[in-house]
C-alpha positions as CSV (number, residue, x, y, z in Angstrom):
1,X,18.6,-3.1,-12.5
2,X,15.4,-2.8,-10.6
3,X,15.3,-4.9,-7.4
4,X,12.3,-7.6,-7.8
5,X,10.3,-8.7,-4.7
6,X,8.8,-11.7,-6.4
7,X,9.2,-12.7,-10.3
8,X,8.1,-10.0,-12.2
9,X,7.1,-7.5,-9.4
10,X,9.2,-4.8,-8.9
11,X,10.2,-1.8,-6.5
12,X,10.1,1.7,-8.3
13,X,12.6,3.4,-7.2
14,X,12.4,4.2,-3.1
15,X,9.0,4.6,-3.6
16,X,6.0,3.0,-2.0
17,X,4.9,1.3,-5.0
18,X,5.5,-2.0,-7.0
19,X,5.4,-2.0,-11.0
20,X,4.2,-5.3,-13.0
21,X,6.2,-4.5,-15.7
22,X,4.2,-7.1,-17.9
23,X,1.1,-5.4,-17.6
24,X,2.7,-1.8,-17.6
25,X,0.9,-1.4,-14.0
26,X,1.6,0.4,-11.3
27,X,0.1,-0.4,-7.7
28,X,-0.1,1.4,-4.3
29,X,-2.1,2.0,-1.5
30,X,-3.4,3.6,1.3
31,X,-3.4,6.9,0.4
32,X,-6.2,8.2,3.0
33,X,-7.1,11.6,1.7
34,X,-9.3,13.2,3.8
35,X,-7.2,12.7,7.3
36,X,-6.1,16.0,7.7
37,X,-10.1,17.2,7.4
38,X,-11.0,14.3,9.5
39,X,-8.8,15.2,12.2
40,X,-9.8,18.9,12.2
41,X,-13.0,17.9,12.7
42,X,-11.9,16.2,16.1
43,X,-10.0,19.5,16.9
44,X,-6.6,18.6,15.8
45,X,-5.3,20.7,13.5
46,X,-2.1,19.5,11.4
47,X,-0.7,20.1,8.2
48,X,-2.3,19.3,4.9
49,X,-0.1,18.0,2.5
50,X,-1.5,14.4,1.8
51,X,-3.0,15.2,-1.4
52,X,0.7,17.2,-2.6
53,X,3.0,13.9,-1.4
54,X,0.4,11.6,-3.6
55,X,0.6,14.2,-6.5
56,X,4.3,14.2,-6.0
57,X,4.6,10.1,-5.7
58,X,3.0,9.8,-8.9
59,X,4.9,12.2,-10.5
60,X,8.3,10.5,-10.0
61,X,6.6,7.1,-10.8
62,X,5.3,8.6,-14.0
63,X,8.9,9.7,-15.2
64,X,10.5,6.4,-13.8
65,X,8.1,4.2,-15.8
66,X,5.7,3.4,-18.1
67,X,2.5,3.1,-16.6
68,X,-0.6,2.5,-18.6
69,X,-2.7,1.2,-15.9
70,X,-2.8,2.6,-12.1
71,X,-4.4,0.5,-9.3
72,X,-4.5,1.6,-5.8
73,X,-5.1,-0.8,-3.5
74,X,-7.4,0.8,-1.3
75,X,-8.3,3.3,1.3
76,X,-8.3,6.0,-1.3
77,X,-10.1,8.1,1.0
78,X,-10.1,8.2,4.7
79,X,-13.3,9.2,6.3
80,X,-16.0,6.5,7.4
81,X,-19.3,8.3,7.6
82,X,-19.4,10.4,4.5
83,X,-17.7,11.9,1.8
84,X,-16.3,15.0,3.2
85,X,-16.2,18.1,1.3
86,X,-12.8,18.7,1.7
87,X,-11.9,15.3,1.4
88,X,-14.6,15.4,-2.3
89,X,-12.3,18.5,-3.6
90,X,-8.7,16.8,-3.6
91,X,-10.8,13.2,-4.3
92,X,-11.6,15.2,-7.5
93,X,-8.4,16.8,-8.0
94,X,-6.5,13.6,-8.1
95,X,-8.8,11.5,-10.2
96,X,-8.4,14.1,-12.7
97,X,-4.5,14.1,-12.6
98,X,-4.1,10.7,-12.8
99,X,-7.0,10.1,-15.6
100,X,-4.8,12.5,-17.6
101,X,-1.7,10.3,-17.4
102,X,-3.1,7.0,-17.7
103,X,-5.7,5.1,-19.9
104,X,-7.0,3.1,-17.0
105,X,-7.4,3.4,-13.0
106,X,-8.9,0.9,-10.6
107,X,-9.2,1.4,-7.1
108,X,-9.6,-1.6,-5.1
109,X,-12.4,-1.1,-1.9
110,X,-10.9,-0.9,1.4
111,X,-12.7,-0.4,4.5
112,X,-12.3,3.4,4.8
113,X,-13.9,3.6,0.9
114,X,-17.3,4.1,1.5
115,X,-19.3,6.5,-0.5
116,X,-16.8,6.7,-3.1
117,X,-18.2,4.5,-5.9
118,X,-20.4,8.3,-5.9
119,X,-17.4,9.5,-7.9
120,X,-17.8,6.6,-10.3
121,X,-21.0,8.9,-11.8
122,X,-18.6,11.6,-12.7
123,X,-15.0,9.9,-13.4
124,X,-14.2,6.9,-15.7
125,X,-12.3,4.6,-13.1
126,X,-12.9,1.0,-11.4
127,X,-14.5,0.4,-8.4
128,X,-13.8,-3.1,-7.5
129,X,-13.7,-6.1,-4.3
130,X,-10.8,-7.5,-5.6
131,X,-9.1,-7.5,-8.8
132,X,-7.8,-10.9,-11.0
133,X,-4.8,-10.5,-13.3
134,X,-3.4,-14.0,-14.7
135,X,-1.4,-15.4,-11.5
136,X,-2.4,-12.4,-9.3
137,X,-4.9,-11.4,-7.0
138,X,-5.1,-7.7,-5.2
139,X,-7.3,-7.3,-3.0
140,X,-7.1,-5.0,0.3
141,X,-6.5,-7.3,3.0
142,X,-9.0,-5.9,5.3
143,X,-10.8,-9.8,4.7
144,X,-9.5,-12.6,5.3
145,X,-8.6,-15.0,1.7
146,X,-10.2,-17.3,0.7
147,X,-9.1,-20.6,1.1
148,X,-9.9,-21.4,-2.9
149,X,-8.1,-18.7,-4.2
150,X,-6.2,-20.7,-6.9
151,X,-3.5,-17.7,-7.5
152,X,0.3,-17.8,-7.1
153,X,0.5,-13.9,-6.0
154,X,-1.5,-12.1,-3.6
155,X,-0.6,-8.2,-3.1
156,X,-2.5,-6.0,-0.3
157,X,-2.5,-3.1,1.6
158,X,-3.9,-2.1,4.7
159,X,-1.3,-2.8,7.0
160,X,1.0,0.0,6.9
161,X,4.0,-1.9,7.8
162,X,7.0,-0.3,9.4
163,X,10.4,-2.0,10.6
164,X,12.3,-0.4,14.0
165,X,15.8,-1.1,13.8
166,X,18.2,-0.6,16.4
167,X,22.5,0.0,15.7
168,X,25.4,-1.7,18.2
169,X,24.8,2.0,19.3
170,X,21.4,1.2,20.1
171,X,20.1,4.4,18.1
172,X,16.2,3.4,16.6
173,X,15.9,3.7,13.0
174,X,12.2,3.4,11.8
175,X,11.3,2.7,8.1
176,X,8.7,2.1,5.9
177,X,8.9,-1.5,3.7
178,X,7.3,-3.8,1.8
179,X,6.7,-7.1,3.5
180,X,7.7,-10.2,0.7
181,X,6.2,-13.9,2.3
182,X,4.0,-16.6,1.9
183,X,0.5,-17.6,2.7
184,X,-0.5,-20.8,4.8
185,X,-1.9,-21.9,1.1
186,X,1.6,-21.3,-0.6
187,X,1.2,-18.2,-2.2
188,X,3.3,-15.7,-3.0
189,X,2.4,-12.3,-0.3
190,X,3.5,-8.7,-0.9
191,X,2.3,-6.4,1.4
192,X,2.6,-2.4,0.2
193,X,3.8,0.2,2.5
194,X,1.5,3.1,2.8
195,X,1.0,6.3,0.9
196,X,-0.3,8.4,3.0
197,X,1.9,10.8,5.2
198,X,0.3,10.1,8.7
199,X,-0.2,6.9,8.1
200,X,2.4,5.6,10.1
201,X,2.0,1.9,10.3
202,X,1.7,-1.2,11.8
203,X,5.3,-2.4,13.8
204,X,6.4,-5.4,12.6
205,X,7.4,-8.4,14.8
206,X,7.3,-11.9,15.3
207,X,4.2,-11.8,17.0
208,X,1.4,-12.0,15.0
209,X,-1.2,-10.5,17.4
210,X,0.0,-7.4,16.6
211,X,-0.7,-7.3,13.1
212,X,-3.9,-5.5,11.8
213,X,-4.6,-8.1,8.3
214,X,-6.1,-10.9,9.3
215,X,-4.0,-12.0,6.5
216,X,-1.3,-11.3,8.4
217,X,-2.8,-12.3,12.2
218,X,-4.1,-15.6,10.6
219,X,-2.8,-16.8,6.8
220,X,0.7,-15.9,6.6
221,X,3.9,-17.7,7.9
222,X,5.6,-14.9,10.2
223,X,8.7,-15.9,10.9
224,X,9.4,-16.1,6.6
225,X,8.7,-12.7,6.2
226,X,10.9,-10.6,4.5
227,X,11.1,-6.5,5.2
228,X,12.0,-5.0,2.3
229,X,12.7,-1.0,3.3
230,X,12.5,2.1,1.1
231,X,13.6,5.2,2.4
232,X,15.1,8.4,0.8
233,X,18.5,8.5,2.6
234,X,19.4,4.4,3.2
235,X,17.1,3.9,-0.4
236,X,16.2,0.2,-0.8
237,X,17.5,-2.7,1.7
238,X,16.8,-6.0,1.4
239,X,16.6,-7.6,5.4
240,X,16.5,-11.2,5.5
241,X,13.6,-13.0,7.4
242,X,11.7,-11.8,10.5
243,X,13.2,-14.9,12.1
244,X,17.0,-14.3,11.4
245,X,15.7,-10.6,12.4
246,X,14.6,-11.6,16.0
247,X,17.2,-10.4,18.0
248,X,17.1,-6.8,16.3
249,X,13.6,-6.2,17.7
């Protein structure tokens, strides 16, 4: 049985994504292609293998599921200024792969998605703020909600949350998870772990100045969220709440 963060919403496998089974829709984010080009740029030269782990995510998601419909939940891309060239070539190479295994694909804007709706002249795929579905709304979580948002899920990105556990040892264990709460205006919250490879995250803790979402800093209820941590070797683990979780930090 697949583990379900909130009703209907659930983890694929130890895989950063969440499947709405109801809608056949698959959703992920922060996938930040164009780091490794970035960073070469600066002078750091490191591996580039962000485009092959997304190609090899979706893969595995494709044979676990049935996914009609693919939403990524922003930064798609990673550069600022422009649309780098390198960054354009595996921008291309993925919109291809994943037009040819589903019928649609949004990509929701986050703040490192500029000049990327210039892709929307040559691929059929969404550009959007913020996408509605029913009792849902996805939306980056760069911004802040709205206070009218008359939804009973919210799902973003853009925190890149990580959990550091320590044993009775005192050995440090540090995973990627989903973060499962709720919002100031009783909402269901899931935040997504990240995609992309160097992408290694925001720590999370009790103290909410060291969150990036002003979601997060501002419109969540801290000490009720839940870490839910995917990871190849421990696989999926349910922790309970960042309260009862206190003393681990």
């Amino acid at each position: 049985m697949a583990l379900e963060l909130v009703e209907g919403v659930e983890v694929v496998d130890e895989l950063p994504v969440i499947y709405l089974r109801r809608y056949r829709m698959a959703l992920l984010a922060d996938t930040h292609i164009g780091f490794e080009e970035e960073m070469a740029e600066k002078g750091v030269y490191i591996p580039r293998f962000q485009k092959k782990r997304f190609i090899g995510i979706l893969e595995d998601l494709f044979n676990s599921v049935n996914v009609e419909v693919l939403t990524l939940v922003g930064d798609f891309k990673h550069k600022f200024d422009k649309l780098g060239r390198i960054e354009r070539i595996e921008l291309d190479e993925i919109i291809r792969y994943v037009l040819s295994r589903v019928g649609r694909f949004i990509v929701i804007r986050g703040n490192h998605d500029n000049y990327l709706s210039i892709l929307t002249r040559k691929y059929d795929f969404e550009f959007v703020d913020q996408l509605n579905i029913d009792d849902f709304l996805i939306v980056h979580g760069h911004s802040k909600l709205s206070e009218h948002a008359n939804v009973k899920y919210v799902v973003i990105g853009h925190e890149h949350p990580v959990i550091t556990l320590r044993d009775s040892l005192g050995s440090i264990g540090r995973f990627q998870c989903f973060l499962v709460g709720e919002t100031i205006y009783n909402q269901q919250l899931i935040t997504l772990p990240a995609v992309g490879a160097y992408q290694t995250g925001s720590k999370i803790t009790l103290d909410r100045h060291t969150y990036l979402s002003p979601i997060l800093k501002e419109q969540v209820i801290i000490e009720g969220l839940r870490p839910v941590i995917i990871d190849e070797e421990v696989g999926i683990l349910e922790l309970p709440s960042l309260k009862d979780l206190y003393d681990m930090f």
